[in-house]
N, C-alpha and C positions, 0 to 999 in steps of 0.2 A: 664331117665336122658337126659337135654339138652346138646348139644355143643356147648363151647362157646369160645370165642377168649379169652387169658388170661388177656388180658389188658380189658376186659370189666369182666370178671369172678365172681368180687367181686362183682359187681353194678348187676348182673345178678341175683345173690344168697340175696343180700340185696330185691331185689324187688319180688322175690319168700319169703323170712322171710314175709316181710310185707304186704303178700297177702289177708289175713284175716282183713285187718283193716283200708278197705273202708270204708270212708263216704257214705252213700245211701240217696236221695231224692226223690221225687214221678218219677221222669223223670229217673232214675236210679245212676248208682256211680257219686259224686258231687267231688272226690278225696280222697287224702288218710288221713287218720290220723294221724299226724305228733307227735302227744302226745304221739304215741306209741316208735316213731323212735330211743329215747334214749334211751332206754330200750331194741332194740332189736342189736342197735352197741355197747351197754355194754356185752348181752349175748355174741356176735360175737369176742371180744377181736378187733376189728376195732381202730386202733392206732388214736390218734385227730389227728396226720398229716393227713390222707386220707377222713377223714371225712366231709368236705366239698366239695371235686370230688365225692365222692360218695352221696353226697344229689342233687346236681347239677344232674348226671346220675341216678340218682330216678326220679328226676322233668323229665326228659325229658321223661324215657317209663309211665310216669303218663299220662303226657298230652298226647303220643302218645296212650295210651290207650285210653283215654277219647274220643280221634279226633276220633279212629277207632268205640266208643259204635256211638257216637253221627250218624256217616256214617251210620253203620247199622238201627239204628233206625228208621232214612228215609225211 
């Protein structure tokens, strides 16, 4: 189990949901699949009010992911 600040908790657990369902390219993850996304803040019971802070807070540890493969790959 991670720990996490509450005000980040949900965005934390949404981006752990949607950890299986990276897009992959010959260079490695291209991003996530976003086709999956309504389908898993439907499982979630995620209210439409919070739904767009928590896609915004997905984008960010996406890209921050991505910045960190692209570092290492160097």
């Amino acid at each position: 189990m991670i720990e996490t600040w509450p005000d980040t908790e949900a965005a934390v657990h949404l981006f752990l949901d949607m950890s299986t369902q990276w897009r992959s390219g010959f260079s490695g993850r291209t991003g996530l699949d976003y086709a999956a996304l309504p389908t898993v803040l439907d499982l979630r019971a995620i209210p439409a009010a919070d739904r767009e802070r928590l896609f915004d807070d997905l984008r960010v540890m996406e890209i921050e992911t991505l910045t960190l493969q692209a570092k290492e790959a160097k």
